[in-house]
N, C-alpha and C positions, 0 to 999 in steps of 0.2 A: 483484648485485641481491638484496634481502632479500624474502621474499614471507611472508606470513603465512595459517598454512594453518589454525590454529586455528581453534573457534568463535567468532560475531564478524564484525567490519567484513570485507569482501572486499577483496580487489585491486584497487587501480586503475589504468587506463592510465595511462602516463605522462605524455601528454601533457594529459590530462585535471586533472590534479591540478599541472601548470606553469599552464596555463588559470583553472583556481582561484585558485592562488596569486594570477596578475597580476590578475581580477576585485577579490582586495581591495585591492589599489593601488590599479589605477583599471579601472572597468569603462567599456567601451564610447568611451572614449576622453569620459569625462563629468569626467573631473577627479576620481570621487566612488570608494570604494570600494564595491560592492554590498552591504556592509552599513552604508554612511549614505544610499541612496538611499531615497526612500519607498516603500511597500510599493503606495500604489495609484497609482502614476507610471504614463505610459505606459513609459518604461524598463524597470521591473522586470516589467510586466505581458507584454512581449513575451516575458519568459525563460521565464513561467510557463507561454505559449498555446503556444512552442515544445515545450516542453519536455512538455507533452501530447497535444500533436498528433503529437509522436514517439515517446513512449507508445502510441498509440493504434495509429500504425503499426505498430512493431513485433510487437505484438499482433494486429493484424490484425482490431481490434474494429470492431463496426458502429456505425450512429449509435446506436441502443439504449442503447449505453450510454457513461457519461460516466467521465474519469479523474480524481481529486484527487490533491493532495498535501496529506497532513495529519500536524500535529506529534503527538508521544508514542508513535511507535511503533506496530507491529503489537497489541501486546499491550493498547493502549489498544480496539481494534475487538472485542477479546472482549466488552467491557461496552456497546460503541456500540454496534454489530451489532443485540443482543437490544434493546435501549432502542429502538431506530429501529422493530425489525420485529416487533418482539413483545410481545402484554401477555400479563394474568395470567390471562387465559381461553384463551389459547390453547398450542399445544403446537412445539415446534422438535426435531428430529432431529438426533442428535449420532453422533461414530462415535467411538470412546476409541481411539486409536491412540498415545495418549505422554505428555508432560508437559505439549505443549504444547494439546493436547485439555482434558486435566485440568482447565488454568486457563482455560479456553475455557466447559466446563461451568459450572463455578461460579461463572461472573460470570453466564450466562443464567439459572442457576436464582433467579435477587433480580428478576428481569425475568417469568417465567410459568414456564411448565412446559418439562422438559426428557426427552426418551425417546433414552437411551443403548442405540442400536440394535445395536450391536457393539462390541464391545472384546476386546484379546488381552492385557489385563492379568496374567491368569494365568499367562503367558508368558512374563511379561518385557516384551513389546511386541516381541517379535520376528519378528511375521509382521502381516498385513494381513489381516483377515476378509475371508473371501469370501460365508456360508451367510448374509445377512442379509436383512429387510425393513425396509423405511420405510414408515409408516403414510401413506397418500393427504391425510391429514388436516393434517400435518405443516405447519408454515410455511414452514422451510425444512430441507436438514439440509446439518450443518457439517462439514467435511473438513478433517483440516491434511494437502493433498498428499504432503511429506515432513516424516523422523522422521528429524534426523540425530543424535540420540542412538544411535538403535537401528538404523541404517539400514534404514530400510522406506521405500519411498517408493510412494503409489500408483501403476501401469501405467494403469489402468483406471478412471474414478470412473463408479459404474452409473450407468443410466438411469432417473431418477426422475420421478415425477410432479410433483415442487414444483421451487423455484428451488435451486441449489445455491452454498451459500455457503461458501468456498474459500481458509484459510488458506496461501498459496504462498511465505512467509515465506524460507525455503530453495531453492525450485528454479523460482521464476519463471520466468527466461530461460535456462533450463537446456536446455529442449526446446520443441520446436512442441507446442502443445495447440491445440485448438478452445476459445478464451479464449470466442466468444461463446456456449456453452453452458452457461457459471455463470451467475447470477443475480448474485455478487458475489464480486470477487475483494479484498484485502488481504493485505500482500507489506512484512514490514519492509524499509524501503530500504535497510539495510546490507550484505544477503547479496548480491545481486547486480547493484545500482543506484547507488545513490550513499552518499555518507556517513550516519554514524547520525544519529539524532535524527526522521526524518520514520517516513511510509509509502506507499506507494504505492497509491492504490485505484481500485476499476472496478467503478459498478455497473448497473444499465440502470436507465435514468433514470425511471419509474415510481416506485421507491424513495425518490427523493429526497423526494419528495413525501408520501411514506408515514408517518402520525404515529400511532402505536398507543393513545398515550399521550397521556393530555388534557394540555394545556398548560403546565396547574402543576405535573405532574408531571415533567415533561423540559424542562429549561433550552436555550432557543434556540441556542445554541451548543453542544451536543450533539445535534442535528439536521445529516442529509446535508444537507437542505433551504437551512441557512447555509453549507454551503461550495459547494455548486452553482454560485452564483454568482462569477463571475471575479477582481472585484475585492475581497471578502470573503475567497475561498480565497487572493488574495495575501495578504493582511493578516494572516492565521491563519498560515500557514507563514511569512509573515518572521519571526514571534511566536517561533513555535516549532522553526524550521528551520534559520537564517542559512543555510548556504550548499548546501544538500539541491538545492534547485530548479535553480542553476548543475550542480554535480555530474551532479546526473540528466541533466541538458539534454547537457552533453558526455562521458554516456556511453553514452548515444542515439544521438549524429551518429557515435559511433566505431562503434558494433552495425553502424547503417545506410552506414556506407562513407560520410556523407556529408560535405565540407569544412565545419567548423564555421562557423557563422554568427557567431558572438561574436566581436569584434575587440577585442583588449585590450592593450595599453603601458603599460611603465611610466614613472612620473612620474619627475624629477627629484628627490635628495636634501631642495632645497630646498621642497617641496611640505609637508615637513610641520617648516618653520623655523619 
């Protein structure tokens, strides 16, 4: 067995990625392969409420807050993030711990004001500031948990007055944290969920709702707000996902010990004469 240890897509169970495979035959014994079935089906819709509600477990999150799966990646929420929760009069706390900080700042600074409370730039990024403040005033302030470049990973993220919003892109399901103590978490699905192309996100739902930005400024579809809803957040990830959501889904029930729910066969040669 080949395992790939590189930066990049994680490991997958095995069984997980036989499971996949048969899903594009035929999923669910629908005749259909899960990338021809419609995205707001009840079909596809079960795989998505599963596959959040095992999310949710996992994590151990309250109702507070809500889980999506959305296409473009972790790196697409550095410009969401600030668009959603911040304008130009106001200020977001940031912490420079790497690269992936870096391109975190610089998509918030097109969105309002940004105050780079700590960084170990100097360094190299070889350690994690500890002697820092966050101003009260703050919107939010932004943490990429780990730095696998430079291996730093934070132990500790302080106790702050604001919501804390939480790049986990790397070390998600690495360890137990107390998930409901961010304000928002985003987590590219590759590291240690399912396949690339999505991201995993968790915010408490207040957020959703939260528009900074007068309406012509931010296109409805860059808004939490549109994928909140169920049948909307299928429709964006089948867009942008194909087969993220299955993935996720069966490698949830392997976390949780549980027998997967997804029954899948395959068709006979002649299925596609």
């Amino acid at each position: 067995m080949i395992h790939n240890f590189n930066a990049g897509p994680s490991f997958l169970p095995q069984s997980v990625l036989q499971q996949a495979s048969q899903a594009i035959i035929n999923f669910n014994n629908s005749g259909l392969s899960i990338l021809e079935i419609g995205h707001r089906t009840p079909l596809f819709e079960s795989v998505m409420e599963e596959a959040r509600s095992l999310v949710k477990e996992l994590m151990n999150l309250d109702d507070r807050h809500e889980v999506l799966f959305l296409h473009g990646g972790a790196t697409t929420q550095f410009m969401q993030v600030p668009m959603n929760l911040l304008n130009e009069k106001e200020t977001a706390a940031y912490a420079d711990t790497g690269v992936w900080s870096v391109k975190a700042i610089k998509e918030a600074k097109l969105c309002g004001n940004t105050d780079v409370v700590c960084t170990s730039k100097d360094s190299n990024y070889n350690f994690i500031p500890r002697d820092f403040a966050v101003p009260n005033d703050a919107k939010y302030f932004h943490v990429t948990t780990n730095n696998t470049i430079y291996g730093t990973q934070w132990q500790e993220v302080p106790n702050v007055s604001m919501p804390i919003v939480a790049d986990m892109s790397s070390d998600i399901f690495s360890q137990q944290r107390d998930f409901n103590s961010y304000g928002l978490i985003f987590a590219g699905a590759q590291k240690n969920m399912e396949d690339f192309g999505a991201d995993d996100f968790a915010a408490i739902e207040p957020w959703f709702g939260y528009r900074p930005m007068s309406p012509d400024g931010l296109p409805y579809i860059g808004r939490f707000a549109a994928f909140s809803n169920l049948t909307a957040a299928c429709g964006h990830a089948m867009l942008g996902v194909t087969l993220a959501p299955i993935t996720g889904l069966l490698v949830a029930e392997t976390l949780t010990g549980r027998r997967p729910s997804v029954e899948m066969r395959l068709l006979s040669p002649d299925r596609f004469a």
